[in-house]
N, C-alpha and C positions, 0 to 999 in steps of 0.2 A: 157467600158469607163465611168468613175466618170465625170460629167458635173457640174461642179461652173459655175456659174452667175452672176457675179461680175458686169457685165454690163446691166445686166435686171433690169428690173424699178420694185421695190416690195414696199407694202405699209402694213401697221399692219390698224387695227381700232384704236387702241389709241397706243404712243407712252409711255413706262415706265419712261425712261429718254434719253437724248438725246445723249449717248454712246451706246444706246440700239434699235436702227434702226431699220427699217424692212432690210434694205440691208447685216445686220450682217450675216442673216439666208442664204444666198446664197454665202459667201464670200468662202466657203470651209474649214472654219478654226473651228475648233470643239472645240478645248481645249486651255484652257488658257495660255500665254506665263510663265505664273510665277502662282505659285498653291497659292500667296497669292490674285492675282487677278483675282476673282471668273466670274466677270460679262462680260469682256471684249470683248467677242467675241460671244454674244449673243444677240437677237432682245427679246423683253418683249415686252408685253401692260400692262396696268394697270389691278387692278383686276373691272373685269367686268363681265357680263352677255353674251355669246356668243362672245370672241373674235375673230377675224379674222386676217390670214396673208394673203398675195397675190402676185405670182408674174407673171410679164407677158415675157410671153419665145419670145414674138414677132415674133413667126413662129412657123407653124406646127413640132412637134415631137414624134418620136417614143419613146415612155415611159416605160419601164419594169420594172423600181422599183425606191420608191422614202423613203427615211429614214427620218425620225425624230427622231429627237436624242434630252432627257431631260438634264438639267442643270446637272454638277456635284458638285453641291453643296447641303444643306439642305433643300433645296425646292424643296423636290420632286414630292411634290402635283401639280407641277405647270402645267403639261399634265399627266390629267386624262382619260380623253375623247378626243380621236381627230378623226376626220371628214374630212377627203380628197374628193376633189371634183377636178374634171379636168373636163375642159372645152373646146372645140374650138369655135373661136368666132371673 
């Protein structure tokens, strides 16, 4: 089972712009409705020093795999490095 999120509360460190949410990243929606519009369906933060996304599943779950998927567009530099951390709490 693929689980979207749509209703969980996520939050970035810094917001890129404001079509660029942290909620975008759990909506299920991966690819752009129209290939001229690149940004639409993705969560950004500004360029910064350790960004952070987060989102809270508001209940215990059994986890088996979790995907991150980079932009398709020219900015591929944008997840170099990432760092998953799961937490209960």
């Amino acid at each position: 089972m693929i689980l979207t999120l749509p209703d969980k509360p996520a939050s970035l460190s810094t917001v890129y712009g404001a079509t660029m949410a942290a909620g975008k990243a759990v909506d299920g929606i991966y690819l752009p409705e129209s290939p001229l519009i690149e940004y639409e369906n993705i969560a950004s933060s500004l360029l910064e020093m350790n960004p952070w996304w987060r989102v809270d599943l508001q209940d215990s779950r059994c986890i088996i795999a979790v995907n991150v998927l980079n932009r398709i567009c020219k900015c591929t530099e944008s997840i170099q490095i990432c760092e998953l951390y799961l937490k209960n709490s």
